[in-house]
N, C-alpha and C positions, 0 to 999 in steps of 0.2 A: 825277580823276587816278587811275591805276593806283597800290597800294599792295600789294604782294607782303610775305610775310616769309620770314624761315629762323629755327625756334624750335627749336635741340636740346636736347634735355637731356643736361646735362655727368655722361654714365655711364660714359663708355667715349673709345675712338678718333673719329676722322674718318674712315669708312667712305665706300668709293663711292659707296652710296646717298645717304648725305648729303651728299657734295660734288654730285650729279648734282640733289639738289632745292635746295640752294642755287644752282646756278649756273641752272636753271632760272626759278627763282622769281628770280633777281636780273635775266637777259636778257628776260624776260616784262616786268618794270615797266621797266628801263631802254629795253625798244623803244618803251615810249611814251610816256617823259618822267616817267614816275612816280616812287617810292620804293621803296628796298627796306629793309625794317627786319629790323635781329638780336633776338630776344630769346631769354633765356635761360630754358627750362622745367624747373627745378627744384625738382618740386613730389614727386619721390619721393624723399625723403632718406635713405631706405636703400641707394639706390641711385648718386647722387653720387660722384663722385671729384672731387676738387679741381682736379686738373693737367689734368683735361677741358676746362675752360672756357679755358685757354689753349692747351689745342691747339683749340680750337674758334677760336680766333682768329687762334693763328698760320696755320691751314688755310685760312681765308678770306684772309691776306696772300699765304703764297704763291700763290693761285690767284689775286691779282689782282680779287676779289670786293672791291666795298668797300662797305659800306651807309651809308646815308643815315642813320640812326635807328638810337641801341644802349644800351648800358648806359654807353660813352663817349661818347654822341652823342645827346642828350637832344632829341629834336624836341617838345617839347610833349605825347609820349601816355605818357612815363615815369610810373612806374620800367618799366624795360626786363627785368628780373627778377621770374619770379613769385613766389619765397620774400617778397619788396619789396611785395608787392599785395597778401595774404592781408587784407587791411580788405575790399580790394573784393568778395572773391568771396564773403566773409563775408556781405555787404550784399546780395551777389546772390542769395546761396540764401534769404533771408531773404525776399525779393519771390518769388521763386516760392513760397515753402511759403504764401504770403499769399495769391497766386494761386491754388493752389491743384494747380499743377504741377509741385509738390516736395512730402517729407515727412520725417517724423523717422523714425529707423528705429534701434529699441535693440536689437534682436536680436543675440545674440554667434550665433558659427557654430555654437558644440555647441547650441545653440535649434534650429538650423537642419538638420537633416542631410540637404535636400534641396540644400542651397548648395552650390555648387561651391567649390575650396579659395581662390578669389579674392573670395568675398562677393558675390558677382553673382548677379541671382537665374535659375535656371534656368529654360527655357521652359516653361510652363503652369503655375508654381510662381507661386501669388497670396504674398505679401508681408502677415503679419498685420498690421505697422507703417502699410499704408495705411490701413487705416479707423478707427486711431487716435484718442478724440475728445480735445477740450481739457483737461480733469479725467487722462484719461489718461497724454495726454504731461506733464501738470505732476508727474503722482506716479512717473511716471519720471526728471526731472530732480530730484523731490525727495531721490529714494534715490540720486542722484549716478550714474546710469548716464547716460553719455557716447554720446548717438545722431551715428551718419552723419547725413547729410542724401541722400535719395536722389533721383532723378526718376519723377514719377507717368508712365507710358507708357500713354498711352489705350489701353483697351479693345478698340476695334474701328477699319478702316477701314484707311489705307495712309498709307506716307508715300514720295513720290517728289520727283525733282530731276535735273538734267540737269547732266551733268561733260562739256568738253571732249574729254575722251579717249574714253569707255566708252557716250556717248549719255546716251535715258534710263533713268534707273533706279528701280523701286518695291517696296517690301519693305511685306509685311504687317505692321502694326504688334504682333500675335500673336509673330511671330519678337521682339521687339527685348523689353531686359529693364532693368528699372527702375535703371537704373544709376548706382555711387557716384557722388554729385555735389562732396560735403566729407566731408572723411574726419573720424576724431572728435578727431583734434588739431589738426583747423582747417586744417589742409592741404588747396588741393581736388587736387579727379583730372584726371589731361592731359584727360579727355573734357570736364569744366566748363571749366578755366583757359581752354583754346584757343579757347572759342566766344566767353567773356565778351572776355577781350584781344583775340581777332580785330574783334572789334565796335568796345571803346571802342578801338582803334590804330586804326578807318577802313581795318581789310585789304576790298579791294575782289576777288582772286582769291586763292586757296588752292589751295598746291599742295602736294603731299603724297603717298606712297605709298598702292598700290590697298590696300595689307589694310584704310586704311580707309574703304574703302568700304559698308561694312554696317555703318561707326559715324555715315556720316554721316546715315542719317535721325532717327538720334536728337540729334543736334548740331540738325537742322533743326526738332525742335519742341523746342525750346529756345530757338532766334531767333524760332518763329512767339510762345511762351507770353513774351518778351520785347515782343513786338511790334516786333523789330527787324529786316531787310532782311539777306536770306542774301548773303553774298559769292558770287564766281563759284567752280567748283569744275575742277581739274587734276589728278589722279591718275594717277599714275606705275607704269609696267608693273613687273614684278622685275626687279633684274639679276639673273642665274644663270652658274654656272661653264659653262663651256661641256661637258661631260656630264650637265646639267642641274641640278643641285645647286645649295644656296644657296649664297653667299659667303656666309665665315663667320671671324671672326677666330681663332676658338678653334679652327678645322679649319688653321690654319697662311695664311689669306689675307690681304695683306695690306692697311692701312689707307692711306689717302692719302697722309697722310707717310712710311710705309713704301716706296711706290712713289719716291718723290722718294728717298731711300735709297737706294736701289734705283740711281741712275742714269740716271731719269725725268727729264723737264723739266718744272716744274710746267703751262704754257703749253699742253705734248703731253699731261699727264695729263687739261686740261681740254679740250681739242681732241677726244682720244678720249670722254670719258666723254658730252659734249655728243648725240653720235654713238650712245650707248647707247639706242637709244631714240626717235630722232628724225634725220629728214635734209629736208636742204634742198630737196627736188627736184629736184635736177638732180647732178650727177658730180664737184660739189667733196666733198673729203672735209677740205681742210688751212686752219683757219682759226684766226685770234689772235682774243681776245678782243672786239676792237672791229669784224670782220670777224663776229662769231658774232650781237652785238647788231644788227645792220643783218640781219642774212639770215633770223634765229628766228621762227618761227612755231608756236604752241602748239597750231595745228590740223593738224600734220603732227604731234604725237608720236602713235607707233605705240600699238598695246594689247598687244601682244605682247611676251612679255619677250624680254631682250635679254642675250645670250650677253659676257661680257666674254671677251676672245681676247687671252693676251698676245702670240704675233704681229704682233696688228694693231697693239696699243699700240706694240709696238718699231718696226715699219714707219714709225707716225706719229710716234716720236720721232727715227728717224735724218732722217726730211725737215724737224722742226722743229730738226734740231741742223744740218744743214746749211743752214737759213737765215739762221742767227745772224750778226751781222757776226763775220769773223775776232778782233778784239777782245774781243768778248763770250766768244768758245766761249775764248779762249786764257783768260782769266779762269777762266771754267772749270774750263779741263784745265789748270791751273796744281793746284789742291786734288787732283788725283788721280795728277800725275806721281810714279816712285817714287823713292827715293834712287838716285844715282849716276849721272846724267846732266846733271853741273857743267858735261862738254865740247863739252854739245850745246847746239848755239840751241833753245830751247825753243819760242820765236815761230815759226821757223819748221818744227818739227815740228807744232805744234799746225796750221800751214796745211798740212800735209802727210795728218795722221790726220784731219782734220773732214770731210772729204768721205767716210771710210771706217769713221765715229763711229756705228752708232745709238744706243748708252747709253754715259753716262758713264763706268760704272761699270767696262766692260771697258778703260779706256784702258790702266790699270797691264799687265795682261797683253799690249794690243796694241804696247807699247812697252816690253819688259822686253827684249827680244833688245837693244836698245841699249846696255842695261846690261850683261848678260851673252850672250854667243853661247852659244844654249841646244846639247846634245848629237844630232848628230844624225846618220844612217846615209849610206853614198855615193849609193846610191840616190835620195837626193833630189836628185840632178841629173839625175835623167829625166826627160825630159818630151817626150811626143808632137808637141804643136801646134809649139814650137817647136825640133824635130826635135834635144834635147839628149840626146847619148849619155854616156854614162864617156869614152869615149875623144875624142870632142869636146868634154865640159868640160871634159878633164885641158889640151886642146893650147889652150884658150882663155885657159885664167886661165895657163898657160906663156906665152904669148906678150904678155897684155895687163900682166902684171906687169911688165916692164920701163917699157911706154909709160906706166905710172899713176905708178911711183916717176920719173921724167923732166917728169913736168906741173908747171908752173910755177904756175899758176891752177886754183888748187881749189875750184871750182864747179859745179852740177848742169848749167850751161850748157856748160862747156870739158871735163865729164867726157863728155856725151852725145855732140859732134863730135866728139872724140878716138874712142870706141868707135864711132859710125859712119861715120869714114872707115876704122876699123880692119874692121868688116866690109866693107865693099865693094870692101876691097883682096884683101879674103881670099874673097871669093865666096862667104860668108856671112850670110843670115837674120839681122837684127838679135837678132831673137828668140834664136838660137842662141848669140850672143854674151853679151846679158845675163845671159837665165837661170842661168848658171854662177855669174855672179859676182851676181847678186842672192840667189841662193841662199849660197853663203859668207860674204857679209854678213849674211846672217838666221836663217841653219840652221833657216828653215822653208818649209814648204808655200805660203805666201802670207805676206804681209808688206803695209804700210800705204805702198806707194810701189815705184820702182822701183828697178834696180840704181843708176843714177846720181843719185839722192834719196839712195838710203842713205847712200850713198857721200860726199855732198854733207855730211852731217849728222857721221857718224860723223869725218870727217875722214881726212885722208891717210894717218898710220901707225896708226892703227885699221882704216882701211880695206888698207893691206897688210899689216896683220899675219890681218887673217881670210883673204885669199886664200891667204896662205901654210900656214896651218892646214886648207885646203879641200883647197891640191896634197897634203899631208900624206895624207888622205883617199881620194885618185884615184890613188895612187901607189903 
């Protein structure tokens, strides 16, 4: 059975990258019946923020990810937390250095000044701690210096392995460098935690971004000096801004829930992001969740990174906002309607704006002229296509003013046949007629509906009290 995970560590936000290998990693084991497991990598304590791990959680609800296996969801390979497992990995480094494919390592960095400022050791730079003998490492534990635990990196020869995405790949074991395995407060390093957890949780593929890729042959003789069975491997192109740049939170980009902020649909955020990177082969681009798990294939993601365009995202949120049942979207655009529209059916504005909705976020503004008839010049009653002059607005809303205050039935239906028998009697362009008066209803350029919607909405003496303010205007 396929077992996938999503392991962040709670440092920061929920970045795209990380919703794009969660939802990955969760459609890969759910196409085939598998599991998908959360855990939590909190093995740099320095680096931790608390309120991480709840947006690591709420990120996964709104997107509809739900795992199988977590810190609340004990399958049997808990604790689901590695700060919760520091016994294990304790035990593990303990069997390598036994093996003989680990070792103690007392060196501080001013020993070292060939080390780089992370403790790792540079390439061609031999590590005196390896040839350390028994008598030696005792009389360092006896003066109380506290060793790493490091990994011995053979000598000579290659280490290669084959990832889904990128082929195969083999890196000369020369390049690869003895890397922290336990750090000396008994914490290990994401490069140990991930391979040991990976192992005892039964991850069968791993999916992960490409930087690491030149970490995995050292992960792989760590499972060979285990004697235990490499999971498959899935590696993930960049995402980049579309002028090629990283996203980046601290450059102003934002984080998944920022997007949902933003006026996003959680639904369109994961629709797009799916997209980042990978397609279905063939010209769908608009898919829900349970439409993504049926079509995903892990041997169509691309190697090529993949440009986030908010654009596109807006494109696929206005087709995910017009799919909504009317109920849902009114739900909605209920939290973003603004004050002062007590007089208007809201139900049915909300059917009015969803068709001309991409982001939420813009409703307030798309429905403010409601509230207020914003300031606006005579000239916006021109208009080409439907051949509206000054002097043909002025004698339109003169003459329909009478027929509007005399309607008995104030509806979008009894306003629309009132104004087009009133053109057709006058040898009049529907078009010529409206325009006028959809324009003094909205005092703008475009509006979310037409004159006789507006009109519908606003009601009777709101609706002649704007045409009157409009002749004002043309007069």
């Amino acid at each position: 059975m396929f077992r996938t995970r999503f392991a962040p560590s709670p440092t920061g936000y929920m970045h795209i990258g990380n919703l794009r290998t969660a939802l990955y990693a969760y459609l890969i084991a759910k196409q085939a019946g598998g599991a998908f497991i959360l855990r939590i990598e909190d093995t740099d304590q320095s680096r931790n923020v608390p309120e991480s791990v709840a947006a690591i959680y709420n990120g996964l609800k709104l997107a509809g990810i739900e795992y199988d296996e977590g810190p609340d969801k004990d399958g049997g390979y808990g604790p689901y937390v590695q700060s919760q497992r520091l016994g294990i990995y304790k035990k593990h480094s303990e069997e390598l250095i036994k093996k003989g494919h680990a070792y103690y390592c007392f060196c501080q960095k001013e020993d070292k000044p060939a080390l780089e400022s992370t403790g790792e050791r540079v390439q061609g730079f031999r590590d005196p701690c390896r040839d350390l003998n028994a008598e030696e490492i005792q009389a360092k534990f006896d003066a109380g210096i506290l060793p790493v635990v490091r990994q011995r990196i053979p000598e000579g020869g290659e280490s290669s392995f084959f990832d889904h995405v990128y082929g195969e790949i083999a890196i000369d074991n020369s390049q690869l460098d003895d890397q922290v395995l336990l750090k000396s407060d008994g914490f290990p390093t994401y490069n140990f935690a991930n391979v040991v957890d990976d192992h005892l949780m039964g991850i069968t593929h791993v999916i992960r971004g490409q930087e690491y890729l030149s970490s995995t042959p050292k992960y792989n003789l760590l499972y060979e000096a285990f004697g235990w069975e490499r999971p498959e491997y899935i590696h993930l192109p960049h995402i980049i801004k579309e002028d090629g740049s990283k996203l980046s939170k601290r450059k102003g980009d934002p984080s998944y829930e920022d997007l949902v902020k933003m006026g996003y649909l959680p639904e369109a955020i994961v629709n797009y992001v799916a997209l980042l990177g990978w397609n279905p082969g063939d010209e769908r681009e608009f898919f829900l969740l349970p439409e993504l798990t049926q079509a995903f294939d892990m041997n169509r993601i691309n190697k090529s990174s993949a440009a986030f365009s908010f654009d596109k995202l807006r494109w696929l949120n206005g087709e995910h906002i017009r799919a909504l049942s009317p109920e849902t979207f009114h739900e909605l655009a209920l939290t973003y309607y603004p004050q002062g529209l007590e007089k208007i059916d809201l139900g049915k504005l909300s059917q009015l704006i969803q068709i001309r909705t991409e982001n939420l976020a813009e409703i307030p503004n798309l429905v403010a002229f409601f509230v207020d008839l914003p300031s606006y010049e005579s000239d916006l009653f021109l208009h080409q296509k439907s051949k509206s002059t000054l002097e043909s607005s002025l004698l339109v809303l003169q003459q329909v003013q009478p027929l509007l205050a005399s309607l008995d039935e104030w509806t979008n239906e009894s306003l629309f046949a009132l104004l087009k028998s009133f053109s057709q009697e006058q040898g009049l362009k529907v078009g010529t007629v409206m325009w006028p008066i959809r324009t003094a209803l909205s005092g703008q350029e475009t509006s979310p509906g037409g004159a006789t919607e507006l009109a519908a909405l606003l009601g009777k003496d709101e609706t002649l009290r704007r045409i009157r303010l409009g002749l004002e205007k043309l007069s």
